[in-house]
C-alpha positions as CSV (number, residue, x, y, z in Angstrom):
1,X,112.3,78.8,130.3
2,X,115.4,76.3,130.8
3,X,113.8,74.2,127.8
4,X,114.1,77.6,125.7
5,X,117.5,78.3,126.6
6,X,118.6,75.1,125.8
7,X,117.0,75.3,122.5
8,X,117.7,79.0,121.3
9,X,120.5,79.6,123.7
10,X,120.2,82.8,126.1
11,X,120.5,85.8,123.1
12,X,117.7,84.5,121.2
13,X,115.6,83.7,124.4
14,X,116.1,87.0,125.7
15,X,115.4,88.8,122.2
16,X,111.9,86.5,122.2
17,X,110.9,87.1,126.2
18,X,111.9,91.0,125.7
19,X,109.6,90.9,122.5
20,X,106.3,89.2,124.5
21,X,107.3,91.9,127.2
22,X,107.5,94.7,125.5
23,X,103.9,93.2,123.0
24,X,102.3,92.9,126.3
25,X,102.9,95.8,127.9
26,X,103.0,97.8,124.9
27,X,100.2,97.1,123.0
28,X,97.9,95.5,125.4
29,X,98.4,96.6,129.0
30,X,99.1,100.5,128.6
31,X,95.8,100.7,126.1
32,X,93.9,98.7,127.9
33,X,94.5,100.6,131.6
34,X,94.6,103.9,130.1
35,X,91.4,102.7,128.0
36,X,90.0,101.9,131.8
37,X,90.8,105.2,133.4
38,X,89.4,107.0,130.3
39,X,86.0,105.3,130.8
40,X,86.0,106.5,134.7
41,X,86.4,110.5,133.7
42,X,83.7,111.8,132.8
43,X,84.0,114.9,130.8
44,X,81.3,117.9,131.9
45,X,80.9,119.9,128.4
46,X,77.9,121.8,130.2
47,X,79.7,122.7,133.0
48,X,80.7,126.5,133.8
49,X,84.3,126.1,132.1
50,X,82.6,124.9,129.0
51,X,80.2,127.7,128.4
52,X,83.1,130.2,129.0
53,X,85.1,128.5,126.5
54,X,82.2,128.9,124.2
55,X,81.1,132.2,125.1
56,X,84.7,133.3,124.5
57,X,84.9,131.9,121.1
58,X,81.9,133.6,120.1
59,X,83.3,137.3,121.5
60,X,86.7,136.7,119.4
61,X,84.4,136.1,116.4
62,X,82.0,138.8,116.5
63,X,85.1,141.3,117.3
64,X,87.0,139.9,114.3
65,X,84.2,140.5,112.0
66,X,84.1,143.9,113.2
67,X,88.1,144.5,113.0
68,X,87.5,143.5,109.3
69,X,84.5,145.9,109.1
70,X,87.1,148.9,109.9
71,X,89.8,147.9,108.1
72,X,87.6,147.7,104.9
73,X,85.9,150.9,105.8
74,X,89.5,152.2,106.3
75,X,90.8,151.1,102.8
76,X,87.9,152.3,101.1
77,X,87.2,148.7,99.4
78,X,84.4,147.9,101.2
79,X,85.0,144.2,101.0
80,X,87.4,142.3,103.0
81,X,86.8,138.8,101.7
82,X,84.5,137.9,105.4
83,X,81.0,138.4,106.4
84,X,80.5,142.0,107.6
85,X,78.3,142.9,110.6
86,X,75.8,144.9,109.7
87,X,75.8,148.3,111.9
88,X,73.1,149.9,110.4
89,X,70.5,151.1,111.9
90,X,73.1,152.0,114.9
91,X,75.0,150.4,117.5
92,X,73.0,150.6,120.2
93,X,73.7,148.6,123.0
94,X,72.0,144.7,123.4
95,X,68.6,145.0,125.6
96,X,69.9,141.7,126.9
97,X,71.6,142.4,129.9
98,X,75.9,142.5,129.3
99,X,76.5,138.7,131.4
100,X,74.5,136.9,129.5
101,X,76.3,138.6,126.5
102,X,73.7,137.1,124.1
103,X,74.4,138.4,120.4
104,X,73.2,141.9,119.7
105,X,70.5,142.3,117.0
106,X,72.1,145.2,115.9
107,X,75.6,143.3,114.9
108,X,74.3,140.5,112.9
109,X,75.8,139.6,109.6
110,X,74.2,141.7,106.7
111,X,73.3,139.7,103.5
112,X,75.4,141.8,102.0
113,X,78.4,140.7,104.1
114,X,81.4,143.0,102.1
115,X,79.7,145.2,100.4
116,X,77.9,147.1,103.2
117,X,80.4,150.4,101.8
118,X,82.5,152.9,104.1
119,X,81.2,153.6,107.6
120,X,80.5,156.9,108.7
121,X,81.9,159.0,111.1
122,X,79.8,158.0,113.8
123,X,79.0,154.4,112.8
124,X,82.9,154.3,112.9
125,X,83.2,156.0,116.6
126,X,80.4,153.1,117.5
127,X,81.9,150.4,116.2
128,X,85.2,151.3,118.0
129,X,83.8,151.4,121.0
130,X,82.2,147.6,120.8
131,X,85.4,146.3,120.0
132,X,86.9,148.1,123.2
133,X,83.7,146.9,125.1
134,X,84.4,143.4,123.2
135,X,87.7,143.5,124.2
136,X,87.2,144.2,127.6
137,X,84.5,141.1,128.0
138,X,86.8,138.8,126.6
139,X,89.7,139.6,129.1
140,X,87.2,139.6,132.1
141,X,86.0,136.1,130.8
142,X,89.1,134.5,130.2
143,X,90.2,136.0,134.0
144,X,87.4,133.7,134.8
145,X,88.2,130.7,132.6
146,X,91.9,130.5,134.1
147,X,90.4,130.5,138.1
148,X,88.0,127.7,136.3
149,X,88.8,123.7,137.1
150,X,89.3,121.7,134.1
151,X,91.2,121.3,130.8
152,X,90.2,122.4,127.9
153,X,87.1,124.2,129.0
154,X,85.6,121.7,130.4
155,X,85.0,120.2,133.6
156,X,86.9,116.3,134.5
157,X,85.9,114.7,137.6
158,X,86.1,110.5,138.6
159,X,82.9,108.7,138.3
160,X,80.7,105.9,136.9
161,X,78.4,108.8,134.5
162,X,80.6,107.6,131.4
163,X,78.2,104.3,132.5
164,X,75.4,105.5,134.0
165,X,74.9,108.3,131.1
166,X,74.2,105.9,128.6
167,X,70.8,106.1,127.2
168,X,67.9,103.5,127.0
169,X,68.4,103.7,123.3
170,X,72.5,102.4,123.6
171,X,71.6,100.0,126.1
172,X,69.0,98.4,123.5
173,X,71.7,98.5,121.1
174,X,74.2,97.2,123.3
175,X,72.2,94.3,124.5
176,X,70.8,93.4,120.9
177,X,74.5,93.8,119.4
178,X,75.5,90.6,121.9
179,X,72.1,89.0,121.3
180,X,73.0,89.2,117.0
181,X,76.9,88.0,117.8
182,X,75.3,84.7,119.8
183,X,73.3,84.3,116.5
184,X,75.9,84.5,114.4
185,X,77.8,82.1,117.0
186,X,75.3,79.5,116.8
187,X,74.9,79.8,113.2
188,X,78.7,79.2,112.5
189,X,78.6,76.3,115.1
190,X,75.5,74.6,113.1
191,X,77.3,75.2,109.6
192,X,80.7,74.3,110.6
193,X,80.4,71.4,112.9
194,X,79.3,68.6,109.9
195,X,82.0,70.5,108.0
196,X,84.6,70.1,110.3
197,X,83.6,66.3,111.5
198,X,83.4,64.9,107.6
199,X,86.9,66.6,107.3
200,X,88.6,65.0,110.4
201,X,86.3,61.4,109.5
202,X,87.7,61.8,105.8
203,X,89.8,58.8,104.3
204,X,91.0,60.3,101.0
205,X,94.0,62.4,101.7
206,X,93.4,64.2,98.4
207,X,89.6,65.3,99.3
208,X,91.2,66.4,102.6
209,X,93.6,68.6,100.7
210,X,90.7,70.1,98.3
211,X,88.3,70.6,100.9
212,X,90.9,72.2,103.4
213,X,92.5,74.2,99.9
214,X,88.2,75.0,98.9
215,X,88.4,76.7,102.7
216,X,91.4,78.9,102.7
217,X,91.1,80.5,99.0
218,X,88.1,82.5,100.3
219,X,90.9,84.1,103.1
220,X,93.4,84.8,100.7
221,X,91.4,87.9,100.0
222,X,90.9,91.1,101.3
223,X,87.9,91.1,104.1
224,X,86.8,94.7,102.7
225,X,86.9,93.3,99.3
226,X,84.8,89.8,100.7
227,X,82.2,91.9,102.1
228,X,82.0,93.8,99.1
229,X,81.4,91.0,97.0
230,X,78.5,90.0,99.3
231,X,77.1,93.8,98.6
232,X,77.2,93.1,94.8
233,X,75.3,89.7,95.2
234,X,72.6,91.2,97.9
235,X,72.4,94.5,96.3
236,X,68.8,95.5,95.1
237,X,70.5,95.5,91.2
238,X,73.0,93.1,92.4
239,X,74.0,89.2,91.4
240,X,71.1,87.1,93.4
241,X,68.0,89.5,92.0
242,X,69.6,88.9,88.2
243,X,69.7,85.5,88.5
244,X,65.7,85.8,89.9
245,X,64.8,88.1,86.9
246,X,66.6,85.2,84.8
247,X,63.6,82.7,86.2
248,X,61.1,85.3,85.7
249,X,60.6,85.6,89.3
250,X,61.1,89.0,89.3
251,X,61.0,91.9,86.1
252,X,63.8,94.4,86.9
253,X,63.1,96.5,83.9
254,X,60.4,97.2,85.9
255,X,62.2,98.3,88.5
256,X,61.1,95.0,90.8
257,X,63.4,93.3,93.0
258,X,64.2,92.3,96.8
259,X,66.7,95.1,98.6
260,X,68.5,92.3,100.9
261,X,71.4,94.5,102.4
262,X,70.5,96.7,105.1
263,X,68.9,93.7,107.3
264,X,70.4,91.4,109.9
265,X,69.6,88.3,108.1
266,X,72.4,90.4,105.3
267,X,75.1,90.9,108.3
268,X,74.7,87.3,109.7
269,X,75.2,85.9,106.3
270,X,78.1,88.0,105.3
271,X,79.6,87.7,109.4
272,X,79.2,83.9,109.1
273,X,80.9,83.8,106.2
274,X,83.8,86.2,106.7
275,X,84.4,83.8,110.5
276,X,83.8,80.4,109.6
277,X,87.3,79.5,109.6
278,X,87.4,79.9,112.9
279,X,85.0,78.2,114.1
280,X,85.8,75.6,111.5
281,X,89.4,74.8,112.6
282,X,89.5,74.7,116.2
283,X,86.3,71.8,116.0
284,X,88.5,69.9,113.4
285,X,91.4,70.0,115.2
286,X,89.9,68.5,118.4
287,X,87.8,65.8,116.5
288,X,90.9,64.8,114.5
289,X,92.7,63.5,117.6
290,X,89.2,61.5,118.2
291,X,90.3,57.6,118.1
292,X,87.8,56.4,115.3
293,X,87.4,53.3,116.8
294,X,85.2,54.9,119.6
295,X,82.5,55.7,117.0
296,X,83.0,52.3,115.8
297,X,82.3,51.0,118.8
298,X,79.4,53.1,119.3
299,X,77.7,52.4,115.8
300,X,78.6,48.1,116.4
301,X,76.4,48.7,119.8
302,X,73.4,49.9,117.8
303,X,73.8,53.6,118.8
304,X,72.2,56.3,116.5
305,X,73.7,59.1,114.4
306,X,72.5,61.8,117.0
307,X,73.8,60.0,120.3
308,X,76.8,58.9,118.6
309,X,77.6,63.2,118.1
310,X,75.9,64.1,121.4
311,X,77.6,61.2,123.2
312,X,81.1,60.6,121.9
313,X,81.5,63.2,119.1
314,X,80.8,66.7,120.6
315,X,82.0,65.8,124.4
316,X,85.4,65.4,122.7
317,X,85.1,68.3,120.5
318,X,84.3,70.3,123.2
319,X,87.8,72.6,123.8
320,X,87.2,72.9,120.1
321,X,84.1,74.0,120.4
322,X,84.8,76.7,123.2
323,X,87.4,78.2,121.1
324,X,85.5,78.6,118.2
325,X,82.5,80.0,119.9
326,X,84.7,82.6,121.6
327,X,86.6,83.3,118.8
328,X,83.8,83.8,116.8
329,X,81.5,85.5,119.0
330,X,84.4,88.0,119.9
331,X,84.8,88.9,116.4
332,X,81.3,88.9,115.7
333,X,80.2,91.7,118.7
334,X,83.4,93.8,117.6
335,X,82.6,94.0,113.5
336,X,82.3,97.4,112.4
337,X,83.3,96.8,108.8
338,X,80.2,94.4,108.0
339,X,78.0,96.3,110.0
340,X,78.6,99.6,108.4
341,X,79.2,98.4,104.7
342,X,76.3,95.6,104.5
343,X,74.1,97.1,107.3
344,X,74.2,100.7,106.1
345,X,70.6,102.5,106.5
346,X,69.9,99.8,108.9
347,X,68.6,101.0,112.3
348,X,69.5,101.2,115.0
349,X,73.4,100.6,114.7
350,X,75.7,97.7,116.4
351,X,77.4,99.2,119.5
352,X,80.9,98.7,117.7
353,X,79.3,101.7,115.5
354,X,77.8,103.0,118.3
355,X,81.6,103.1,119.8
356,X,83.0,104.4,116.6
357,X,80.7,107.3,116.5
358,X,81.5,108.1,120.2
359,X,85.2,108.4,119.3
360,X,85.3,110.1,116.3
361,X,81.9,111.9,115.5
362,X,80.7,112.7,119.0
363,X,84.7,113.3,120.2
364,X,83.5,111.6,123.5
365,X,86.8,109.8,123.7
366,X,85.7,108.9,127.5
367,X,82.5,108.1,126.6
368,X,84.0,105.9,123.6
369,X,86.0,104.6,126.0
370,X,83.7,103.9,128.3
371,X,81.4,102.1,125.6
372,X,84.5,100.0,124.9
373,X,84.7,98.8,128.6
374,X,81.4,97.9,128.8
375,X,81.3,95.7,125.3
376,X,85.1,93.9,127.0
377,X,83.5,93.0,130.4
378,X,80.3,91.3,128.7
379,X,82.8,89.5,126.2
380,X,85.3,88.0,129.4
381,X,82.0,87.1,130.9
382,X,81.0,85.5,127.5
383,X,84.4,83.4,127.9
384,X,83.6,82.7,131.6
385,X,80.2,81.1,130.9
386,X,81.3,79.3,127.6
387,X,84.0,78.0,129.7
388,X,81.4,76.7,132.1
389,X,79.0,75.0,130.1
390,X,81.7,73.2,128.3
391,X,83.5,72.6,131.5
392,X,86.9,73.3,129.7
393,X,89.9,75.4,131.3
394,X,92.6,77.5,129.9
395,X,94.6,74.7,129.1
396,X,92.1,72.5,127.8
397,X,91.2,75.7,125.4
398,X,95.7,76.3,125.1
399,X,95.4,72.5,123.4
């Protein structure tokens, strides 16, 4: 802090520490807790509250459509624009008994919806008195609803069921999702490793530069429009089953060729791409500041390739390595844009789509955020372990 002031003087030091404050809490510790709490409620939509809300929805409608039954009758139109209950043959009451309040036969919506034509007299007198008897359910109900616990119409309580709930089916899916982002982990590690070693071994500056240069361009675009591109090429009339119909492998005038999206081998290729930077970078970086003369020492001594990576190369890279797995794993078990756009049709779903469709097609916000919890915790203990077998720390990793 003293070396900050010194350098930025106290204005801009406070401007920067009030910005990491306000980052921190802002944007990482008020989500994250209120993310936490989320997962702990547990929302009961089957509960008493629930079914009240429900039941009194379906009251409102059913007097509504007969409100707009009168009023057409009244104007003589016979049409009001909505589906009309149909009140013939009469409006006798439900045989179900009046608590369950389980639709009457008699009040469904005719085929004809508007143009069931002016009531009579007593259709009219009948169809009065429903609404009064609809009326008077409805207040009774929503008497109930307001003695009722819960917001919303629905029960909220403290508990693990957000967890515990989650079926056999989502906890394949979870375990399989961290399962594919290991693979995709070890799959950048084996591509980027010799990548990143010839580039920190390399002599020619100017090879440096194009191969560094050769890396980058790939980032300078859109991810969307990267994992698009992979669609185009893995597509069933896409780049790679042209260029097999151009070897006569394949006759797609005949409607042959290989559909290669919708598969994991699809979403490892395109993940792997879309995250080898880094995983690339973090392993250069490390092995740059690897004194050459060390693997010239080991190669004078007679030492093989493979003990001269597994014995001096690799130890050294290892903070490098850490990062990059974490990194990349991270990213990996989190994707929902490869997932969904290279994956789609592909069954079952990662458990970031799984999350997605908790939050906004389920509108299980606490079971979303539940989800989410789960999919963090098995992440940290991702870092914990990583951290272990390389046998690095935080500020081994902060180098």
């Amino acid at each position: 802090m003293n070396e900050l002031v010194r350098t930025y003087g106290k204005g801009l030091t406070a401007l920067f520490v009030g910005l990491v404050v306000a980052w921190i809490v802002g944007l990482i510790l008020v989500p994250q807790i209120r993310m936490i709490e989320r997962a702990f409620i547990y929302e009961d939509r089957g509960g008493e509250t629930a079914m009240l809300a429900l039941e009194i929805d379906r009251l409102y409608t059913e007097k509504f459509k007969l409100e707009q039954r009168l009023k057409a009758s009244e104007s003589g139109s016979g049409g009001s624009g909505f589906p009309s209950p149909s009140l013939a043959p009469s409006l006798t009451p439900s045989p179900v008994p009046s608590p369950s309040l389980a639709p009457s036969p008699s009040l469904t919506p005719s085929p004809g919806g508007a143009g069931a034509g002016a009531l009579s007299p007593s259709e009219r007198a009948e169809a009065e008195a429903k609404v009064a008897e609809l009326e008077t359910q409805i207040s009774a109900l929503e008497a109930q609803e307001d003695t009722s616990s819960g917001e919303a119409g629905m029960k909220e309580s403290y508990s693990l069921d957000n967890f515990t709930t989650m079926s056999a089916v989502h906890v394949e899916i979870f375990a399989m999702t961290l399962l594919y982002a290991l693979c995709v982990t070890v799959l950048c590690f084996l591509i980027c490793y010799p990548v990143a070693y010839a580039a920190a071994t390399m002599q020619s500056e100017e090879k440096l530069t194009l191969l560094m240069v050769g890396l980058v361009i790939p980032y300078a675009i859109n991810e969307l429009l990267r994992i698009f591109s992979w669609v185009m090429i893995l597509e069933k009339q896409g780049i790679l089953n042209w260029l097999f119909d151009a070897l006569g492998i394949i006759n797609m005038d005949a409607g042959e060729g290989f559909r290669f999206v919708a598969s994991n081998g699809a979403v490892f290729t395109v993940m792997i791409y879309a995250y080898v930077l880094f995983m690339v970078f973090p392993i250069y970086n490390t092995i740059d500041t690897l004194d050459r003369n060390q693997i010239e020492a080991a190669r004078d001594l007679g030492a093989s390739v493979w003990k001269i990576h597994t014995r001096v190369v690799i130890p050294h890279a290892k903070p490098g390595i850490a990062v990059g797995s974490i990194m990349t794993f991270m990213l990996s078990a989190g994707s929902i844009a490869a997932p969904e756009i290279v994956g789609r049709g592909l069954h079952p779903d990662w458990f970031s789509q799984l999350i997605y469709r908790r939050f906004f097609e389920a509108d299980s916000w606490n079971q979303g955020s539940a989800y989410s919890v789960a999919l963090l915790v098995a992440c940290v203990a991702f870092i914990l372990v990583n951290m272990a077998i390389f046998k690095v720390g935080i500020r081994d990793i902060a180098k």
